[in-house]
C-alpha positions, -999 to +999 in steps of 0.1 A: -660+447+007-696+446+000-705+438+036-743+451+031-747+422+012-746+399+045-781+401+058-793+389+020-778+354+026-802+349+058-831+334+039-812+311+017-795+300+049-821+292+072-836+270+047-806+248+034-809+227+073-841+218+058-831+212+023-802+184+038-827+166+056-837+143+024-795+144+018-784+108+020-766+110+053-728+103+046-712+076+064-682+080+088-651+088+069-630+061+093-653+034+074-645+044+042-614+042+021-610+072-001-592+100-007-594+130+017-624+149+011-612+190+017-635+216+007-626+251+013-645+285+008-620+299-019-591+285-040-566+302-018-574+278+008-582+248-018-544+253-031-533+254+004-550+227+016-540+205-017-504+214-014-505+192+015-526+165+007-506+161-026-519+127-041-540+116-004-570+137-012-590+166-032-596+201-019-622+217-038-627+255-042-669+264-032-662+299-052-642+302-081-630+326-103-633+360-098-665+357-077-664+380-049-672+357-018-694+381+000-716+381-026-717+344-026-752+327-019-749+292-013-779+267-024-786+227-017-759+218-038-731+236-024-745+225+014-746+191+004-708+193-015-697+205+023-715+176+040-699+153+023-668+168+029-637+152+060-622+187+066-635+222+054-616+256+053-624+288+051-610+325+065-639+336+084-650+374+103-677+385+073-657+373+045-673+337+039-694+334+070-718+314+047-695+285+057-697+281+090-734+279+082-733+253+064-707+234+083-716+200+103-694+186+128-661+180+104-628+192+115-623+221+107-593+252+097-603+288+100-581+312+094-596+341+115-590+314+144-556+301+133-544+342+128-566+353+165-584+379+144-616+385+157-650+405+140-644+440+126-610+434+116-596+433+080-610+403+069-588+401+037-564+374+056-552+362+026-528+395+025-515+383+060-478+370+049-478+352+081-508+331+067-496+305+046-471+289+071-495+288+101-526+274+079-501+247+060-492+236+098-531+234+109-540+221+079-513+190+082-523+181+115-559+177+109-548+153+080-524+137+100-557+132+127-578+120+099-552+096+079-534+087+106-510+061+080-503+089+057-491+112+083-454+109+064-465+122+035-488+149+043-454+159+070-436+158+035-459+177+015-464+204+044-425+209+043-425+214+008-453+241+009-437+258+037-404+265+018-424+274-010-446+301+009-413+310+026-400+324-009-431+345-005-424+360+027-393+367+024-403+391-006-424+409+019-394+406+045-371+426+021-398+449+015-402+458+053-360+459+055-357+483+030-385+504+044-367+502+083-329+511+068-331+533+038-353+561+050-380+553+022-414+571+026-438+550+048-472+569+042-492+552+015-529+555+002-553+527-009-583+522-026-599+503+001-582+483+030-580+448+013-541+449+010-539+464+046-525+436+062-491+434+043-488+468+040-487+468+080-461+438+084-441+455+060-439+489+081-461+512+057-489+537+073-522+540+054-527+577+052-565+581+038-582+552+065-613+575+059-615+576+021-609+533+018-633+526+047-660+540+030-653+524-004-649+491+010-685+498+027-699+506-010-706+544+000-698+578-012-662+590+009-671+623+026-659+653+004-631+659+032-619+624+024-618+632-011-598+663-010-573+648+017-566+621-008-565+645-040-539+661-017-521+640-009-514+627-047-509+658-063-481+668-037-466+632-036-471+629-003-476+592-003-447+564-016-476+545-034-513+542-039-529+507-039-553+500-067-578+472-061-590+468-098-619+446-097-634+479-077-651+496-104-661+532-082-657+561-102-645+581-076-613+553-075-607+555-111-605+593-106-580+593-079-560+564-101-560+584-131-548+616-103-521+593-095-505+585-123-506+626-136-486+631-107-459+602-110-476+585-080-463+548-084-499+527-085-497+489-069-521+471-090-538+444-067-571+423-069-594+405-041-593+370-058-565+352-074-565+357-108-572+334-137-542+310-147-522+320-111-518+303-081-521+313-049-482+319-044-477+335-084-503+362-069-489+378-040-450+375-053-466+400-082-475+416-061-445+421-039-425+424-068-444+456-075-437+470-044-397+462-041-399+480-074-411+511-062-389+510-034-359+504-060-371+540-082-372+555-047-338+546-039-332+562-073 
């Protein structure tokens, strides 16, 4: 979402290198005896990341709230929060490239690396179910690297995260059972392709790619687009429609509002975690919403 925005960060970018010069240049972590210092794009990451770390360190979130990280420009203080930093995080491919920007030679977890996803793909990762379990693992050995002594707990804490993720996937596992053994409709339609990625593992077929690609690229969907998808609501040809509602395009609240006159079940999703959730509260909401369609389906 919001891509165009990318080529406004250049400026501020090509000046913070500049702006850290009079920075007081940190000394090396292995000299020092503190906590782990994790800083991490988002607060997906941060509450991954701090999940291991448990009492051994602080992962701190650059954006928070309901900020949309594409839109995020990044000034002296936020490069200087990430040089002091002994690991940084973020998901990478055009989501938060303003990271790897500011990054210096820390470790670091990316999760476009950790996943092999690569530029142009869906760069919502955080939708990935497989996600949690392989970040937790990358993130607890580069603490293990880094506090060598500790390497107990963090094994401890990882374990801990890992079952608790698990609970997660295994909502989207019974989701994609369901859809494989009960002969439930797989063709689905979605505001724009942020929730693409678990609709996949789960089994289900986005059926208006035209229509969301263009939203999530902030321009008008060709009329064709827009009649396919009117179509395709007012016959109940799709199982669900995905709502992203921090996307305020008129032409999304239309086909919501078409949705709903026709008994099309909506799946209510956002593109940040939402205020007083974690991480894990978020996406079993979310799957929750989806076994319950599948439930009224199975009548």
């Amino acid at each position: 979402m919001k891509q165009t925005r990318r080529w406004v960060l250049i400026g501020t970018l090509l000046l913070i290198p500049l702006l850290l010069a009079g920075c007081k240049k940190k000394q090396p972590a292995s000299s020092q005896h503190h906590q782990l210092k994790v800083v991490a794009s988002t607060n997906v990451y941060a509450q991954l990341a701090q999940g291991v770390l448990g009492q051994e360190g602080k992962a701190t979130a650059i954006v928070q709230g309901t900020t949309d990280p594409h839109d995020f420009e990044p000034g002296t203080e936020t490069a200087h929060t990430v040089e002091q930093a002994d690991l940084l995080i973020w998901n990478g491919i055009g989501y938060d490239d303003w990271m790897a920007k500011l990054a210096q030679k820390q470790p670091q977890v990316v999760a476009a690396h950790v996943l092999d996803r690569h530029d142009g793909e869906n760069e919502h990762l955080f939708f990935d179910p497989r996600m949690p379990r392989k970040m937790i693992t990358q993130i607890e050995q580069q603490a293990r690297n880094l506090r060598p002594k500790q390497q107990k707990q963090f094994q401890k804490n990882a374990a801990a995260q890992q079952k608790k993720y698990a609970a997660v996937t295994n909502l989207a596992d019974q989701a994609r059972t369901n859809l494989a053994t009960k002969q439930l409709n797989q063709k689905v339609a979605v505001s724009e392709p942020v929730f693409n990625d678990a609709l996949k593992y789960m089994g289900y077929q986005v059926a208006n790619a035209s229509f969301a690609n263009a939203i999530d690229k902030e321009v008008d969907p060709s009329p064709k687009a827009v009649r396919d998808l009117r179509a395709s609501l007012e016959k109940r040809e799709v199982a669900f429609f995905v709502d992203n509602t921090q996307n305020d395009s008129k032409v999304v609240r239309q086909m919501v509002s078409l949705a709903k006159k026709h008994q099309v079940p909506v799946i209510k999703i956002t593109e940040t975690v939402p205020p007083k959730q974690t991480y894990a509260e978020w996406m079993t909401g979310i799957y929750q919403q989806v076994l319950a369609v599948q439930k009224q389906e199975q009548g």
